[in-house]
Biopython code that builds the backbone (N, CA, C, O; Angstrom):
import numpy as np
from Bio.PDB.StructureBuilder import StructureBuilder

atoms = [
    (1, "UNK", "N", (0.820, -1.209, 0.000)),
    (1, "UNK", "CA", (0.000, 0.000, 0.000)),
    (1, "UNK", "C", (0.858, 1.264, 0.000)),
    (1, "UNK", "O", (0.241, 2.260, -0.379)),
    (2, "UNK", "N", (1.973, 1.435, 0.293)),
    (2, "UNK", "CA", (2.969, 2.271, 0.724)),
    (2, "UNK", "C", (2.867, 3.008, 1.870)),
    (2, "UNK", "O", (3.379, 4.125, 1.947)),
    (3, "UNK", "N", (2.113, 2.380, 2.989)),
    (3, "UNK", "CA", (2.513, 3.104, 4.316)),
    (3, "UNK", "C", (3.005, 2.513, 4.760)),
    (3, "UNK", "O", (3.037, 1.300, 4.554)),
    (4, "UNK", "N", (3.910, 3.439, 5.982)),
    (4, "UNK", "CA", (5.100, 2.870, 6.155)),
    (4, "UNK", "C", (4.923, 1.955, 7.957)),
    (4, "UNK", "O", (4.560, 2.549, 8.972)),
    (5, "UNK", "N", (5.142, 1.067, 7.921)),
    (5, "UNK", "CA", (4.979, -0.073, 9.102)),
    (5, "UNK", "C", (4.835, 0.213, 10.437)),
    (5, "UNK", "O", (5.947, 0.419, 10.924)),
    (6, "UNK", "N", (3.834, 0.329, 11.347)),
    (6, "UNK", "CA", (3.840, 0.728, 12.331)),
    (6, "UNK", "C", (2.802, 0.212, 13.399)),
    (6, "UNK", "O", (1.859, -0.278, 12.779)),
    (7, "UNK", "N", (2.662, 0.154, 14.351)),
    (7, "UNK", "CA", (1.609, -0.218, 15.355)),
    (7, "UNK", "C", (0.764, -0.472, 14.828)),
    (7, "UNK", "O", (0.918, 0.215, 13.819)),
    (8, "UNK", "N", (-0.623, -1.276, 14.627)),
    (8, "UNK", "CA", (-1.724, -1.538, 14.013)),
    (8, "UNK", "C", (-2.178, -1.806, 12.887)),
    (8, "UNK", "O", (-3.276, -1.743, 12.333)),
    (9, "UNK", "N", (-0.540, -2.305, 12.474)),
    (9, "UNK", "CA", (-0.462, -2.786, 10.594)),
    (9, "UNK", "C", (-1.107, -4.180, 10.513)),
    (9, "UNK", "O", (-1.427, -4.673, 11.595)),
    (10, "UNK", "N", (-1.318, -4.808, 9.529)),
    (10, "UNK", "CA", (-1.291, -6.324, 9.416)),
    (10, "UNK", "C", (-0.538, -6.197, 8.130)),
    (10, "UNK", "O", (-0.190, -5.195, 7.506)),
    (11, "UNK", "N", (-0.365, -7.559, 7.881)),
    (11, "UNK", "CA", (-0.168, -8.379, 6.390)),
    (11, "UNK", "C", (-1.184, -9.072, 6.316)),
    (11, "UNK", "O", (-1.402, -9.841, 7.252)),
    (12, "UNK", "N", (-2.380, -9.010, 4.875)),
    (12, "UNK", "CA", (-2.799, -10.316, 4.924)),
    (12, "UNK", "C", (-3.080, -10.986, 3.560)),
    (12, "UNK", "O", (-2.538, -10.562, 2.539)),
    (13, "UNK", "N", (-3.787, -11.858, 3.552)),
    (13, "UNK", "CA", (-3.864, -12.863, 2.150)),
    (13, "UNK", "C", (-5.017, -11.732, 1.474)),
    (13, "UNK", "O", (-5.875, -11.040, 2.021)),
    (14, "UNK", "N", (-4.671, -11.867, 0.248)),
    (14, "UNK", "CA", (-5.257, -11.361, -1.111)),
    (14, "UNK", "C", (-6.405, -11.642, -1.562)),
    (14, "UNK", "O", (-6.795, -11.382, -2.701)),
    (15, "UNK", "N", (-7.272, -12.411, -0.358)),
    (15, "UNK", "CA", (-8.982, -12.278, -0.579)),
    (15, "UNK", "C", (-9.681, -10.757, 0.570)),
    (15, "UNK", "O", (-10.847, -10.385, 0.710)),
    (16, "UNK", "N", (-8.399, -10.215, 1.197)),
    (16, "UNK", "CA", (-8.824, -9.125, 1.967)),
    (16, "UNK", "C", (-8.567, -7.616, 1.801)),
    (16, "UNK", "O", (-7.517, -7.224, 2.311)),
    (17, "UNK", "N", (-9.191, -6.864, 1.295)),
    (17, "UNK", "CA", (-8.722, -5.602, 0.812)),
    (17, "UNK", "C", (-7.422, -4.266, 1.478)),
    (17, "UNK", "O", (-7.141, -3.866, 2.608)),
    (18, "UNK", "N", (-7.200, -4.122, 0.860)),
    (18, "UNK", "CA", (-6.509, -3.148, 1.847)),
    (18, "UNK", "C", (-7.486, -2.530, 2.599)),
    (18, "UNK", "O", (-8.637, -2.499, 2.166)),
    (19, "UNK", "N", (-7.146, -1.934, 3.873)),
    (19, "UNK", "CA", (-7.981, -1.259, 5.029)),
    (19, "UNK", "C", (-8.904, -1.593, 5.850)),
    (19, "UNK", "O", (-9.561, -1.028, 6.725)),
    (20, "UNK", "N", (-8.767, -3.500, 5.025)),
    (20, "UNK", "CA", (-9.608, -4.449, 5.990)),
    (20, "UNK", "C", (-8.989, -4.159, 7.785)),
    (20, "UNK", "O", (-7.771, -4.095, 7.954)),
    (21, "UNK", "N", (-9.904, -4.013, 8.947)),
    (21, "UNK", "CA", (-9.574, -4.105, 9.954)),
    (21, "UNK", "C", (-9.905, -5.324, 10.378)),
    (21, "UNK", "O", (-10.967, -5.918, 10.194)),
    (22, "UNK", "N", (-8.526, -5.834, 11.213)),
    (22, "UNK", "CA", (-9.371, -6.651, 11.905)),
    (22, "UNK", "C", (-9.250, -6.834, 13.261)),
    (22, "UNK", "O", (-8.382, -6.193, 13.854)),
    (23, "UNK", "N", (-10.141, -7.782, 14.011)),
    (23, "UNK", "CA", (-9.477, -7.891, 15.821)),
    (23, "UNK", "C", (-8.612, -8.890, 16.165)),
    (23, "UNK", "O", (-8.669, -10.091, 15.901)),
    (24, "UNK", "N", (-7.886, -8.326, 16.721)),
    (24, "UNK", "CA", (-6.801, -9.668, 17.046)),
    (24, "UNK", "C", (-6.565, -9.624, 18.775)),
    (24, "UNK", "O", (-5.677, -9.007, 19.362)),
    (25, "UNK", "N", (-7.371, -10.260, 19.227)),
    (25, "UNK", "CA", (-6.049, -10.049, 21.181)),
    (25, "UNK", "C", (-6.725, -8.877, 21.601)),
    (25, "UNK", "O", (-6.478, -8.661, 22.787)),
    (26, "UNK", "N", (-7.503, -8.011, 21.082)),
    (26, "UNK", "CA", (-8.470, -6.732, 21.641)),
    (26, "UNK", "C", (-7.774, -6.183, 21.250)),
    (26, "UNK", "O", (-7.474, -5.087, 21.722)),
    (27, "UNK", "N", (-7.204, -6.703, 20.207)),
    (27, "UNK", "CA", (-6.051, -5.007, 19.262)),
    (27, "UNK", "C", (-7.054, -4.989, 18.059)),
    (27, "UNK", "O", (-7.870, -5.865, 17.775)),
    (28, "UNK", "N", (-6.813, -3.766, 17.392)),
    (28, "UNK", "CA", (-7.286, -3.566, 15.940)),
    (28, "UNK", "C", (-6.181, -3.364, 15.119)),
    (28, "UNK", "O", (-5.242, -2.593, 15.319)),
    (29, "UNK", "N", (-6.401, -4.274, 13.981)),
    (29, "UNK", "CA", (-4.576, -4.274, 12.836)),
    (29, "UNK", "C", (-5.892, -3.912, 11.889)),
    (29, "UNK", "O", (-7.042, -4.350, 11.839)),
    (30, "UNK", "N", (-5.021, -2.712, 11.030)),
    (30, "UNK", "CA", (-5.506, -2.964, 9.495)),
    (30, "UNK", "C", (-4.644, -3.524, 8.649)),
    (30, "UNK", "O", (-3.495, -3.775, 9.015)),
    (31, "UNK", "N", (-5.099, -3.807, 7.356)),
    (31, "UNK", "CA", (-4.470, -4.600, 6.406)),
    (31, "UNK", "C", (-4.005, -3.712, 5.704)),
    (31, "UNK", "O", (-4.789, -3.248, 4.876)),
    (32, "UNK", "N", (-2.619, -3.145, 5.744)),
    (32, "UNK", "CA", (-1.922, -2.306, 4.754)),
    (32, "UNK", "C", (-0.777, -3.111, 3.769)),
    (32, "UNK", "O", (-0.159, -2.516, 2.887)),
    (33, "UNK", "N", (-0.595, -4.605, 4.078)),
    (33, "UNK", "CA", (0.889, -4.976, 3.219)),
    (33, "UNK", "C", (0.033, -6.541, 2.872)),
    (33, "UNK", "O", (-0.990, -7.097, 3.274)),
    (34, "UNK", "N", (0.987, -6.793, 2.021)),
    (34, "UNK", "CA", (0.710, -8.329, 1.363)),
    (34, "UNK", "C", (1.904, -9.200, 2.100)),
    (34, "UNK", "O", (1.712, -9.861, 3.120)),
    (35, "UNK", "N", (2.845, -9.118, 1.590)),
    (35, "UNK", "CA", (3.977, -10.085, 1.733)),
    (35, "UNK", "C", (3.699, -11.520, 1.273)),
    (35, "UNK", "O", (2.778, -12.214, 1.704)),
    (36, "UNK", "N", (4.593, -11.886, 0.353)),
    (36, "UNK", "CA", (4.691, -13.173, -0.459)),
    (36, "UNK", "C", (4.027, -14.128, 0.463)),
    (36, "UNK", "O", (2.978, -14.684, 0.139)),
    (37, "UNK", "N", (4.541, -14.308, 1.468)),
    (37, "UNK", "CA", (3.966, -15.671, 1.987)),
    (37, "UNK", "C", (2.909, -15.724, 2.651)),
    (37, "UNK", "O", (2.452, -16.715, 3.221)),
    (38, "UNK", "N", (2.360, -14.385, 2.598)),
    (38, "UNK", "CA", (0.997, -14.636, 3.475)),
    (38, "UNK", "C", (-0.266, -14.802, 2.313)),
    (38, "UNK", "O", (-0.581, -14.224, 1.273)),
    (39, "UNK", "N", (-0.957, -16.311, 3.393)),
    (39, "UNK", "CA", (-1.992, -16.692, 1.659)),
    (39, "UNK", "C", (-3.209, -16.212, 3.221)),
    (39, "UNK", "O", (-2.985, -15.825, 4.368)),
    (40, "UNK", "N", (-4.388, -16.494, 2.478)),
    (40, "UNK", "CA", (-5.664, -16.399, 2.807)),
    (40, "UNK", "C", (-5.721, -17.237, 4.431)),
    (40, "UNK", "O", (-5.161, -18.320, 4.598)),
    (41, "UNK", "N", (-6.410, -16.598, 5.421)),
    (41, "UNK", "CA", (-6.940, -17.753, 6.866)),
    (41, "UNK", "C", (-5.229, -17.187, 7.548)),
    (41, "UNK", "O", (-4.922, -17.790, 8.576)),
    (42, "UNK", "N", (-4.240, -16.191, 7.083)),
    (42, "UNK", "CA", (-3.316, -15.968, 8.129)),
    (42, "UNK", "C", (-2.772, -14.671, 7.841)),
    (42, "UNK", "O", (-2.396, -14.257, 6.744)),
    (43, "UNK", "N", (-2.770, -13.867, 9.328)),
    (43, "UNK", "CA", (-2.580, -12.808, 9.470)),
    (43, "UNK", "C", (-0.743, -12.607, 9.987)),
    (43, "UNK", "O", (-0.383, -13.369, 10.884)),
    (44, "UNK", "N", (0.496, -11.455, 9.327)),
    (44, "UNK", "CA", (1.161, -11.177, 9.946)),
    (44, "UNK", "C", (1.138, -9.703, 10.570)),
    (44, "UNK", "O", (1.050, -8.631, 9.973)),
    (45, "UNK", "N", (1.253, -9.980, 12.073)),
    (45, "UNK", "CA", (1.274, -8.698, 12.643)),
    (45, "UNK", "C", (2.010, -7.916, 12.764)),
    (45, "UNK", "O", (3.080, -8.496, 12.952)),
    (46, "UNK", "N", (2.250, -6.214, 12.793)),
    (46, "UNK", "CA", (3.480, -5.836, 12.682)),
    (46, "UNK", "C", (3.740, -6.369, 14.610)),
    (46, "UNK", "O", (2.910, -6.826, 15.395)),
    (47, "UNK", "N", (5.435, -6.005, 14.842)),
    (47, "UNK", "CA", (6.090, -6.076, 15.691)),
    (47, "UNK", "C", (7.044, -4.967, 16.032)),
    (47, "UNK", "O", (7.479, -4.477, 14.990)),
    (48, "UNK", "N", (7.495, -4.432, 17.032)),
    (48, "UNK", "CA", (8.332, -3.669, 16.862)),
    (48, "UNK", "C", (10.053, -3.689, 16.682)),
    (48, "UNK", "O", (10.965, -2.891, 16.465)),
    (49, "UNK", "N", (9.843, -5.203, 16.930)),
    (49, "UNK", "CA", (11.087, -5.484, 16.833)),
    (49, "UNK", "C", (11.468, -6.979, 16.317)),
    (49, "UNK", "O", (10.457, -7.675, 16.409)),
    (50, "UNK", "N", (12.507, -7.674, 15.837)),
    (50, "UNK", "CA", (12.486, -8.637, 15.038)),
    (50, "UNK", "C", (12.343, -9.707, 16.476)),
    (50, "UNK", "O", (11.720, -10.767, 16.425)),
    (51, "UNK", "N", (12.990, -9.237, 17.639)),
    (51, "UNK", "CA", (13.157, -9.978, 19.219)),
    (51, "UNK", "C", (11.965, -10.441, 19.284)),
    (51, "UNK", "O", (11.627, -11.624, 19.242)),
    (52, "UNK", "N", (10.934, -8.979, 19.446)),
    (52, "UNK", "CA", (9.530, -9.474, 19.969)),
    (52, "UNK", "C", (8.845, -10.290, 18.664)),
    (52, "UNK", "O", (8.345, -11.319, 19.119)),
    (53, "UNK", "N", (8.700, -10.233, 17.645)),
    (53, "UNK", "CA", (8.385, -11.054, 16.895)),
    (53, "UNK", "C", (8.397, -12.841, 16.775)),
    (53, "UNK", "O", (7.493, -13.655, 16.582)),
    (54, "UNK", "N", (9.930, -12.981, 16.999)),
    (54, "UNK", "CA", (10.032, -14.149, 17.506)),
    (54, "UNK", "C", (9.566, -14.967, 18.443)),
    (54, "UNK", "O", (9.161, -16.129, 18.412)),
    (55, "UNK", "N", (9.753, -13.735, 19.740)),
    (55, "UNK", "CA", (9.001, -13.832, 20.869)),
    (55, "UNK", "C", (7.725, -14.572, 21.113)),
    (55, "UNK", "O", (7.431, -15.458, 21.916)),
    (56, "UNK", "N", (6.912, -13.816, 19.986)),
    (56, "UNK", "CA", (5.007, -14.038, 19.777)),
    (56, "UNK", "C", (4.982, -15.347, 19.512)),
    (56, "UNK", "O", (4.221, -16.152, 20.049)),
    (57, "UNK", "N", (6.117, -15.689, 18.371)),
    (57, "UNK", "CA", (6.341, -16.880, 17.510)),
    (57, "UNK", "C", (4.489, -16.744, 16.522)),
    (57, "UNK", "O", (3.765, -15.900, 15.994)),
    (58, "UNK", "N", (4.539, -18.084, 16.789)),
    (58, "UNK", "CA", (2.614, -18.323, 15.701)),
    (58, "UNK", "C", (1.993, -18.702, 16.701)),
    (58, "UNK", "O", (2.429, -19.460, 17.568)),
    (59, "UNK", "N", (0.383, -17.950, 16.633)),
    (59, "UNK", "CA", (-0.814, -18.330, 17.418)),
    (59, "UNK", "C", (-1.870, -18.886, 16.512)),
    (59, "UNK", "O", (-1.865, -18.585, 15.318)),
    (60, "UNK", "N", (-2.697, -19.614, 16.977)),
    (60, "UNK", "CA", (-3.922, -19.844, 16.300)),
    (60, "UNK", "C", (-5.309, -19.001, 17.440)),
    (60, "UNK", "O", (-6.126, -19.350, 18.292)),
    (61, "UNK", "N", (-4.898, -17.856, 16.804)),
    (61, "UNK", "CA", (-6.324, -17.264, 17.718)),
    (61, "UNK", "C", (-7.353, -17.052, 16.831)),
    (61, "UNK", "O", (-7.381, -17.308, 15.627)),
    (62, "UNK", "N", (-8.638, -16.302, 17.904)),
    (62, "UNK", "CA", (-9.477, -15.498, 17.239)),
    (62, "UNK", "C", (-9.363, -14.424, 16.517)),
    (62, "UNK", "O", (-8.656, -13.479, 16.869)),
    (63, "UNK", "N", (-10.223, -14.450, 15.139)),
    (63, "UNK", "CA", (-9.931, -13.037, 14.160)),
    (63, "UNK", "C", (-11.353, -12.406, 13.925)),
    (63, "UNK", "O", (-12.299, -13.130, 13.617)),
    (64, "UNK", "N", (-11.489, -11.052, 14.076)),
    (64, "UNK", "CA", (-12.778, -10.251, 14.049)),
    (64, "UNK", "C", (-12.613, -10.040, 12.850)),
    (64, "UNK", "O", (-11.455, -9.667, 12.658)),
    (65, "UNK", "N", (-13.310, -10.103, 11.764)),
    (65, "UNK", "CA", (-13.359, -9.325, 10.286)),
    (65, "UNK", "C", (-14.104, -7.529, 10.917)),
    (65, "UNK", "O", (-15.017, -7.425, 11.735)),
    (66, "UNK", "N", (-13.658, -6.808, 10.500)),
    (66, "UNK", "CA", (-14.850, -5.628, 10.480)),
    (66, "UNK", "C", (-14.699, -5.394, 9.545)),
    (66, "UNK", "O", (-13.663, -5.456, 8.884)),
    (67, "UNK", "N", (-16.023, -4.966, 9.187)),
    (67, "UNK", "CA", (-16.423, -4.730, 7.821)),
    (67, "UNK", "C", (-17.347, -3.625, 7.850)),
    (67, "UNK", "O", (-17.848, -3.213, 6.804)),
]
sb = StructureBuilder()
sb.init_structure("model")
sb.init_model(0)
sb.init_chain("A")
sb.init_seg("    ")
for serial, (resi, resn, name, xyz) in enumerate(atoms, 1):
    if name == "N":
        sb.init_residue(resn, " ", resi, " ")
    sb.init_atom(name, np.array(xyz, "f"), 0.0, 1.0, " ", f" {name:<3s}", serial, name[0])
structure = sb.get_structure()
């Protein structure tokens, strides 16, 4: 999308538009980036750091579509 990565970003699969919001954990991410490997049914969240990222590792949680 070309904004630039920050608190409340997602990545997601290419059946979801850009500016899709969604709920994650009682956070709200919108969908501003694609990234190659993300297909449809999985969200990447931004992080602030590559540490905490790892950190999170992968969840299988709940996802709110808002629409």
């Amino acid at each position: 999308s070309g904004v630039q990565t920050r608190p409340g970003i997602c990545a997601c699969g290419p059946s979801y538009p850009f500016w899709t919001a969604f709920i994650v954990d009682s956070k709200v991410y919108v969908c501003l980036d694609r990234g190659g490997a993300i297909t449809d049914g999985y969200l990447d969240l931004w992080m602030p750091t590559e540490a905490e990222a790892w950190e999170w590792g992968r969840h299988t949680l709940t996802v709110v579509v808002v629409k």
